[in-house]
N, C-alpha and C positions, 0 to 999 in steps of 0.2 A: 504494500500500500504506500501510496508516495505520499511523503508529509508537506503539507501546506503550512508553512511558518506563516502565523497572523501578526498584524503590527501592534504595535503598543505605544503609547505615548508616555515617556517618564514625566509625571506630576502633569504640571498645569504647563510645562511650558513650550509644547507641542512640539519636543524633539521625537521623533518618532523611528523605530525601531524596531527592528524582529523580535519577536517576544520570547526567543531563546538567543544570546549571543556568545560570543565564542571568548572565551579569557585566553591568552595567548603565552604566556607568564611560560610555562612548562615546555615551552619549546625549545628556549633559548636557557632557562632560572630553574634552580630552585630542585632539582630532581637531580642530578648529579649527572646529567648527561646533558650534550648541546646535540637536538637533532639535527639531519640533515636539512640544508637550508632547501634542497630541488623539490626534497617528501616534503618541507611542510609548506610548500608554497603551492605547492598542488592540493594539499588539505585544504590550505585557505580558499585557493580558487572553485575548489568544491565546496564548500562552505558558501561562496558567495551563490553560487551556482543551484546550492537548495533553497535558496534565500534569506541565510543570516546575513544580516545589513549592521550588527554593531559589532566592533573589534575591538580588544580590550588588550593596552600593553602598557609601560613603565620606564622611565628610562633606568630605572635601577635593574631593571631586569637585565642583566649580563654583566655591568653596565652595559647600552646603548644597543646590543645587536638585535635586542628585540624588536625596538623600534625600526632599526634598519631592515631589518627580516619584511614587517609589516609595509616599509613602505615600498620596497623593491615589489609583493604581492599583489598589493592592492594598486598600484598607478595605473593599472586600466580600467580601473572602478571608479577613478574619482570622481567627486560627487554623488556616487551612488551609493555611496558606505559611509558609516559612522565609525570615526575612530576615535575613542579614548584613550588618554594617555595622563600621566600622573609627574610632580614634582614632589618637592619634599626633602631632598636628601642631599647631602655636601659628596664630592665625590673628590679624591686628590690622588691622582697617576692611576684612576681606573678604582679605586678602593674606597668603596663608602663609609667613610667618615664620621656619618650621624645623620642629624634633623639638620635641616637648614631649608626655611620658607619664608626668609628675609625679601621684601620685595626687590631686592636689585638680582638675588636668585632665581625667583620666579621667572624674570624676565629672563633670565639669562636661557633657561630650560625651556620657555617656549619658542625662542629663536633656534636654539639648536635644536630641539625635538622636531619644530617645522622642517627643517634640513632632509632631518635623518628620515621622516615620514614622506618628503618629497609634496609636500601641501600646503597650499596656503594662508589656509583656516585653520585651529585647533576644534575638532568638535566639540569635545568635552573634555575639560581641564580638571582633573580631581589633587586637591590635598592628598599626599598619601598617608600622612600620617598625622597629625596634629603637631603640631610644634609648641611647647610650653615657653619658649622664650621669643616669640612673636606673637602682639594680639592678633586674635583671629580679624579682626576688623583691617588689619593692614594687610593683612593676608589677602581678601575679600575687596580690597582696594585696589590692591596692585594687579586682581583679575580683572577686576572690574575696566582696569585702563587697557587691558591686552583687548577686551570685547570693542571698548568704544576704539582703538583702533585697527578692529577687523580682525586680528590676529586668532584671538579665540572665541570660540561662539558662544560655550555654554560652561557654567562651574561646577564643581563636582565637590563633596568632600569623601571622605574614606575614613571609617571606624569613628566618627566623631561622636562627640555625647551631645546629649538634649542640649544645655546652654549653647555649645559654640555653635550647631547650628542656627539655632536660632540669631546668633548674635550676627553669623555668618551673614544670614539671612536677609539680615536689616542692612546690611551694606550692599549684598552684589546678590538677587535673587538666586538661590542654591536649586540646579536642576534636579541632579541626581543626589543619594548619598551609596554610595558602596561600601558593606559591611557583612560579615561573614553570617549567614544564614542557611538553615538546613534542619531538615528532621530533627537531628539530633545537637543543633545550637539553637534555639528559640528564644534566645535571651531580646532577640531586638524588637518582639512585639509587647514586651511589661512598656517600655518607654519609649524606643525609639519611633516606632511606627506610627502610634497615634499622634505625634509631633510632624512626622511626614506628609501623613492625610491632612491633618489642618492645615498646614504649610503649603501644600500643591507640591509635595517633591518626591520623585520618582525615588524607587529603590531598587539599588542592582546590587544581587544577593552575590559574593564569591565563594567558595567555597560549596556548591550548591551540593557537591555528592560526598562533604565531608572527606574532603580528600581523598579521594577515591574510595573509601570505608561502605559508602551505600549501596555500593555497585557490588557485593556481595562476592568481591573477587579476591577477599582479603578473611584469613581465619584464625586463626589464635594463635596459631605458632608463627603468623607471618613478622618477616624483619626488614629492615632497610638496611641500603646503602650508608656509612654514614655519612657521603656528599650529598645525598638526599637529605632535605627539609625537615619531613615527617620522621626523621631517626631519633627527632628531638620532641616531638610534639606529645606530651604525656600522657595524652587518651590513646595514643596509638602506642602504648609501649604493651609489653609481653604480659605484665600484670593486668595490663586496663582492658587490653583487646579482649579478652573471655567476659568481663561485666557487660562489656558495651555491643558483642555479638547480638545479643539480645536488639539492637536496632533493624541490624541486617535479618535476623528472625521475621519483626514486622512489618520492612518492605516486602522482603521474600516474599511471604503470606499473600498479603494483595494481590503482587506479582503475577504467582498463582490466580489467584478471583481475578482479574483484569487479563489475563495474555497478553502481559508486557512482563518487562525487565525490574530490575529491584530498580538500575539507575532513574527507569524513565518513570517509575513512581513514585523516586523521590525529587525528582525535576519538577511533571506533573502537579506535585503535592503543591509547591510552591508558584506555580503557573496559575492555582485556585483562590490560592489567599488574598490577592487583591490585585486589578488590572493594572495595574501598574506598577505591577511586579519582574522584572527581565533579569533572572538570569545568566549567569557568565560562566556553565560549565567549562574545562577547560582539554584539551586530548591531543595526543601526535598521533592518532592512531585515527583512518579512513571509517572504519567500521566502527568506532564509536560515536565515532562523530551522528555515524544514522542513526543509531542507537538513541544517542543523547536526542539529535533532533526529531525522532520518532515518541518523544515525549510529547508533543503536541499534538499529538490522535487523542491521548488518552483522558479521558473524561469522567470524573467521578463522579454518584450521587451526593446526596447530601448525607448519608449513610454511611460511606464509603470513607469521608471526608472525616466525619465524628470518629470512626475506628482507630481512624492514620491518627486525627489531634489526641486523642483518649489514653491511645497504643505509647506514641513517645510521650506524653507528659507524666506518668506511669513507670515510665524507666527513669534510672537516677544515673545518667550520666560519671564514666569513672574517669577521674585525671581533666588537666588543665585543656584548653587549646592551645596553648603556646605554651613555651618554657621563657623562661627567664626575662632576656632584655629583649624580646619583641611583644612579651605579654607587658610590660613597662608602658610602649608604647600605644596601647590602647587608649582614648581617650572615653572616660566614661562622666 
């Protein structure tokens, strides 16, 4: 059955978008491998080809090849695609350094990520992490000046808490916010979301299959690499993976009742919770990718729906999502 990807609009401010997009982060970051640039540029071009229209990268991913990857892919696309991309971060001889979203950085990241994307618009400009030693207000300023000179179109932030959005807010209307949600993290609907709906502001969920955990490809004696990310991440360690099985238990389940995949019922899941919800699974792999975007067939009752919320609120999540100094940088 071929999937028909539907559009969405993040919040009120009529950017518009395939309502699954594609995170890109795992191509280039963060797994302990750089795939081939020819495989995943033919990913992307199939990706654009089923109709994912948002693409999600960072310049901290590599540093920079991400974006590079992204923009060498998509130049035959432009203007047909949405591309996100993120600041935030100090970088010196290629080695990330820390927070840095001082306004003369900002600018300096949207000049060279335009470069490195080969465009020359920014669609969506996200905070990537909050910065504690910059008001959010200057922050929110100095986008605000890249918009009114063309440069970037839309603001984003990433893992922020209720205040700085809002605060965000009142200076450079915030499109999107991108933060990590999923079956099994549901922390951002106690606060963050109902400050979203009131606000008009989209949310794009990362980490939508829980790091790959939902996708039921993962079992208790599973280990990483330790260049790989999740080598650190505490809910995925050897002790926590047998408590937290019990997730992949509950999408399995469904799985089962629907004729789908655990991934695309825990996509799905989050495609129900409010239209203005998009998604950024992420994958180097051809056949996940249908996978992932074969989540949009799937259609629950309202029965269906009460199971899935009842099922994980029920489970007591074991171990942190992050370890150390990147759980630091969450802003709550």
């Amino acid at each position: 059955m071929e999937t028909k990807i539907q559009k969405r609009k993040l919040g009120s401010s009529n950017l518009e978008v395939s309502a699954i997009g594609l995170g890109c982060m795992g191509m280039s970051f963060g797994y302990g491998t750089i795939s081939d640039e020819k495989e995943m540029i033919t990913l992307i071009h199939k990706a654009v080809e089923s109709g994912v229209t948002f693409f999600d990268t960072a310049e901290v991913y590599g540093p920079y090849i991400n974006e590079e990857l992204l923009g060498k892919a998509l130049e035959p696309f432009k203007g047909k695609v949405v591309i996100a991309t993120k600041f935030g971060f100090n970088f010196q001889d290629g080695i990330n350094t820390g927070l840095n979203s001082r306004p003369v950085n900002i600018r300096k990241v949207a000049e060279e990520s335009l470069k490195r994307l080969r465009i020359e618009t920014i669609d969506l400009f996200y905070q990537h992490r909050v910065d504690p030693n910059v008001p959010i207000e200057d922050v929110a300023g100095a986008v605000k000046d890249l918009i009114q000179e063309g440069k970037v179109k839309h603001f984003g932030l990433s893992e922020a808490g209720v205040r700085i959005i809002r605060r965000a807010h009142d200076v450079q209307p915030v499109t999107a916010l991108q933060s990590e949600y999923s079956l099994w993290w549901r922390e951002p609907e106690d606060e963050i979301i109902p400050v979203l709906e009131e606000l008009g502001i989209g949310f794009v969920p990362f980490s939508p299959l829980g790091k790959g955990f939902l996708t039921g490809k993962m079992d208790q004696n599973t280990t990483f690499d330790s260049k790989d990310f999740r080598s650190t991440v505490p809910r995925l360690s050897l002790e926590n993976l047998k408590a937290n099985m019990a997730f992949v238990d509950l999408v399995s389940g469904m799985a089962k009742r629907k004729d789908a995949t655990p991934a695309q019922i825990a996509l799905a899941w989050i495609l129900a919770q409010k239209p203005w919800f998009v998604p950024i699974p992420g994958t180097t792999k051809l056949h996940r990718l249908n996978e992932n975007l074969g989540a949009a067939n799937v259609v629950f009752t309202a029965e269906e729906l009460l199971d899935l919320n009842n099922g994980s609120s029920n489970i007591a999540v074991q171990g942190e999502r992050y370890s150390g100094g990147s759980a630091k940088m969450i802003n709550r």
